[in-house]
N, C-alpha and C positions, 0 to 999 in steps of 0.2 A: 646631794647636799654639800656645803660651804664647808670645807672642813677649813677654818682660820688658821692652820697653821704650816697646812702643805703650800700654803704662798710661800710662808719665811722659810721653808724648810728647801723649797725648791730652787728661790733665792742663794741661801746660802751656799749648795750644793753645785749652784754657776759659778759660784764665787762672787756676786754682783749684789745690790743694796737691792734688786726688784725682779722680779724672772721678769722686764719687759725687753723682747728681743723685737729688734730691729732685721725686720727680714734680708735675707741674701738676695740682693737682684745685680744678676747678671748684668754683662755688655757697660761696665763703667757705671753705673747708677749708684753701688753702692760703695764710696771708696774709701780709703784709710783714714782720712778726715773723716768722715761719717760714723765711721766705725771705732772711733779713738773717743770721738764729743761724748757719742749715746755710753761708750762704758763709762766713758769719768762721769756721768750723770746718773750713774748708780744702775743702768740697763747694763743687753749685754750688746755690743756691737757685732756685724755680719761683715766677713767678706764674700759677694759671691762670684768665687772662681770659676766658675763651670766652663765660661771661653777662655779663662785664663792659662798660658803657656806656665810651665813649671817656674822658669828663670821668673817672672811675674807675678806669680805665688809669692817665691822668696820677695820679692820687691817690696808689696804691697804689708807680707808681715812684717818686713824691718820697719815699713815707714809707720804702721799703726805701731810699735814697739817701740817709735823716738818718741810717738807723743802722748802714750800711755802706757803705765804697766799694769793697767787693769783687764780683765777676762773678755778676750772674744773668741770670735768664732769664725771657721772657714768651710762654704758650703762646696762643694759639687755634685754634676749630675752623675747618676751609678748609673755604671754601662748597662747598654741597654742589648735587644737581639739584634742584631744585625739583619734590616730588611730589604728586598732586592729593591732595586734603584729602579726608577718609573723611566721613562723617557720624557728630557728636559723640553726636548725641543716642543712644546705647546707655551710652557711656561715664560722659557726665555724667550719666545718671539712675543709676547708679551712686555713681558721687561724691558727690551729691545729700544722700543720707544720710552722709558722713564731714563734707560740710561743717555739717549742723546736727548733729553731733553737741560740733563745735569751735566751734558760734554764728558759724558762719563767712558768706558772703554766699552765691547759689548760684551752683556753677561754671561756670563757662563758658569759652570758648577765648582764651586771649588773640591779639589780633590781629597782632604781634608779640615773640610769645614768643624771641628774641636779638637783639640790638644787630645793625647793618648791620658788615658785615666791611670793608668796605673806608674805614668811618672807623674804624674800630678798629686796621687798618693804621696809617694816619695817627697814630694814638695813640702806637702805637710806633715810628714812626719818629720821630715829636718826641722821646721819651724814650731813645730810641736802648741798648736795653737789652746786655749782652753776645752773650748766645744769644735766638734767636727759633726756636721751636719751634712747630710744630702737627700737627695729628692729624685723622681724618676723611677727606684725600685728600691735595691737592697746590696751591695757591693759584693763582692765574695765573700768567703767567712774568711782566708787569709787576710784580707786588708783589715776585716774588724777587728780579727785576733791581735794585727799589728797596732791597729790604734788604743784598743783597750790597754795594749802591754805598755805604750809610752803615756799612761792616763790621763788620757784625755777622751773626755766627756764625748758621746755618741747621740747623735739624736736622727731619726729618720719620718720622712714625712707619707702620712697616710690620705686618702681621701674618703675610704670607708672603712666599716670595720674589721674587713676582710683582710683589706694589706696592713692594719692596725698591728691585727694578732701573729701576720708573717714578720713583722718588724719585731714585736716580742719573743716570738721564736729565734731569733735571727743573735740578741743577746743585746740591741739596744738601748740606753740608759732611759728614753726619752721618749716621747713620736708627740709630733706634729699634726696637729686635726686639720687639715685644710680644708676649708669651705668653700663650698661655689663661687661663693663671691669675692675670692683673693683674685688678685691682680696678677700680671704676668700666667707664666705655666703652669699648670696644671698637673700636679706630681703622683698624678695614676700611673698603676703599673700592674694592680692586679685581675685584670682583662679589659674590657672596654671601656674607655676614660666617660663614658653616661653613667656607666653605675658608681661611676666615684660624684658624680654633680649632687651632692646631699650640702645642703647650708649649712652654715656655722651651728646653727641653734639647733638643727636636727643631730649633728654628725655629732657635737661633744660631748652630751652626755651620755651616748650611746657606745663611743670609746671609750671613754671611763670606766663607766662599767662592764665592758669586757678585757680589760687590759690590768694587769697593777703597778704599770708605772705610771710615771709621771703623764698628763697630758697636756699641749701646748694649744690654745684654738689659736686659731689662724685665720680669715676670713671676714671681713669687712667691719674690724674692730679698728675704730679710726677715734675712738675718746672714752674719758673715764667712765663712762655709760656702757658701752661696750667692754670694756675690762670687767669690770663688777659685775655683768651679765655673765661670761666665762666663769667669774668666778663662783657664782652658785652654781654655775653648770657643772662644777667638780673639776674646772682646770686649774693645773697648778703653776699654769704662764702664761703669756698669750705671745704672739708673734705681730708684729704690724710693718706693713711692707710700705701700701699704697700712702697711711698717715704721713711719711716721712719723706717720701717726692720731692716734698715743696720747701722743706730743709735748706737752709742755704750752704751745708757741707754734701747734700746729694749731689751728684753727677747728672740730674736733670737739668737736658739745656732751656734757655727762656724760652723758648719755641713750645714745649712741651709744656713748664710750669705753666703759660699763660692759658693751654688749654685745660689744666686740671684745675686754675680758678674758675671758669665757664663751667665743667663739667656737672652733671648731675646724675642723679639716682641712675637712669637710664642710659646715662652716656657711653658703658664701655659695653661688649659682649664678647663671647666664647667664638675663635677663630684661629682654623692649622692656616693662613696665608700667611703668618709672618717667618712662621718656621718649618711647618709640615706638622706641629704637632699643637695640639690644640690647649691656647691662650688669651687670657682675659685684658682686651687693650681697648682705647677708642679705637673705630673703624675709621682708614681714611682710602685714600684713593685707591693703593698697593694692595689694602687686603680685598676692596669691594673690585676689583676688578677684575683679580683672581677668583672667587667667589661667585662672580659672576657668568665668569666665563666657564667654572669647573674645572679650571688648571691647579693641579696640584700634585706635588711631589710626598714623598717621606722625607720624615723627621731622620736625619738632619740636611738629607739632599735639598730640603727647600730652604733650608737655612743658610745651604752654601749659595747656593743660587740668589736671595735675595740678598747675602750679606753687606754685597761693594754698596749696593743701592741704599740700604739702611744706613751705612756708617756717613756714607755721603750726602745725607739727608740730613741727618744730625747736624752735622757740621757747619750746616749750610744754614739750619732752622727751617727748612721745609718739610713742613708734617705732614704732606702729602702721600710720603714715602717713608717716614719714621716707624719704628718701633713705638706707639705712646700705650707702654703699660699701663693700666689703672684698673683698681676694684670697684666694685659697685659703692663701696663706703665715699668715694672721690669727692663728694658735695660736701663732707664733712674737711676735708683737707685743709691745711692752715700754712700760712706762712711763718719765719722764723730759723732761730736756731734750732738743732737738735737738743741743746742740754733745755733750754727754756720747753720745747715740749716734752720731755720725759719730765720734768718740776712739775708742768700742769697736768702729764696724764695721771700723776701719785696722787696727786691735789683732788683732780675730778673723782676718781673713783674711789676715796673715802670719802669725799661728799657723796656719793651716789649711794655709796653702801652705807653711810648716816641717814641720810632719807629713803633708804628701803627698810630700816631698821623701826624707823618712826619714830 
């Protein structure tokens, strides 16, 4: 049931005018501009760190701090087990030909392909952000102990409601319901990332009521229809990632925005080719070839392995070879500011919740 008042209460508690949080997407998508518009627009703004080197951390919190001093947040991924490394050489002769076809150098693995976590900690405890979020699993308890003690707001992301209740145990302020159908990664962690594929609409009220914190849904909530859904499901925020792509403070280059205007219901799906670990994007040629052929590395070894080829694809606008994150919500996507969409998602979803009320 809608308890009307765990909105404001969860709201106030981010320090923000709306628990509407702007999800953390990695690789430049989501950056300080982004994250600066959506808090002054009464949301909570996302940095997400996860590739980001510590000195970059510090960067990115000064510059969202010259042009807000309102509440956000900074994500990363929580280490994960360390898995033996595959042999590249299927993959990279693959790759082989996408890099000369970009004059690019030949690929090869990088040797550390993410920043160490536990200076990237450090990063954010210097900066001391509102919320610190992450995804993947569960951090040590020492880092939580350290973030709790500098108070700042904890939130960890579940897929079912298995890793729901290890996030609760763990001392969490928050958790994130992630649905099938979000965009980007996929933040299982507590055994095979299929038993975390439960949708929006199945997985939120099913964490609610096994949990007593707060819950966030996540998962192909792209307008006030989708909010007001959450919110009789018993959530007391939602998260929206994919909505906010086409933003004109997101880090989405035109190459990509032009494909999330075409994109529809069926356009993205579930695939380890962009990183080794499995991710909701449109399909283009990098992942259907890997996929095709059964070349595949571990997370993060395919990450390194495809990294030069993605960034150089970007740059270039050929989506051939890009990362193109999206959720299944993507047909709903809109062009625009950030603060003009958080105005209209508050808008839509008391119109929604006035016409469900009757």
């Amino acid at each position: 049931m809608m308890d009307p008042q765990a909105w404001r209460r969860f709201a106030e508690r981010l320090g923000a005018q709306h628990p509407i949080i702007q999800a953390p997407m990695a690789g430049g998508l989501s950056p300080p501009e982004l994250a600066a518009a959506v808090a002054d627009a009464g949301g909570l703004g996302s940095l997400g760190a996860a590739d980001a080197p510590p000195e970059a951390i510090r960067s990115q919190a000064k510059a969202v701090r010259a042009r807000t001093s309102r509440p956000y947040a900074i994500n990363l991924f929580a280490p994960r087990a360390s898995v033996p490394p595959a042999d590249p050489k299927p993959v990279l002769a693959l790759l082989e030909r996408f890099h000369a076809e970009l004059g690019l150098p030949e690929p090869q693995v990088a040797e550390a392909p993410l920043p160490d976590f536990m200076q990237q900690v450090e990063a954010v405890l210097e900066v001391a952000p509102t919320v610190f979020s992450f995804t993947f699993g569960i951090p040590p308890v020492a880092v939580l102990k350290e973030v709790r003690a500098r108070g700042i707001f904890i939130i960890g992301t579940a897929t079912n409601v298995r890793e729901a209740l290890a996030l609760e145990a763990a001392g969490v302020d928050a958790i994130v319901a992630q649905g099938s159908e979000a965009g980007g990664h996929r933040g299982s962690f507590g055994g095979a990332f299929e038993a975390g594929m439960v949708g929006t609409l199945a997985l939120v009220p099913q964490v609610v009521d096994a949990v007593r914190l707060p819950v966030i849904a996540s998962g192909g909530i792209m307008d006030g229809r989708g909010i007001a859904a959450a919110r009789v499901l018993g959530a007391a925020g939602v998260q929206l990632g994919t909505a906010f792509l086409r933003c004109q403070e997101c880090g989405t280059v035109p190459a990509h925005r032009e494909l999330l205007r075409e994109a529809r219901d069926e356009s993205s799906r579930i695939t380890r080719a962009l990183t080794g670990r499995p991710a909701r994007a449109i399909p283009n040629v990098l992942t259907t070839t890997l996929e095709e052929a059964g070349a595949w590395l571990p997370y993060p070894q395919l990450h390194g392995a495809t990294r030069a080829l993605k960034v150089a694809a970007s740059q270039r606008g050929d989506t051939r070879y890009m990362a193109l994150w999206a959720g299944q919500g993507v047909g709903l996507s809109r062009d625009g500011s950030a603060a003009d969409l958080v105005r209209t998602l508050v808008a839509e979803t008391e119109a929604a919740l006035a016409m469900a009320r009757g």
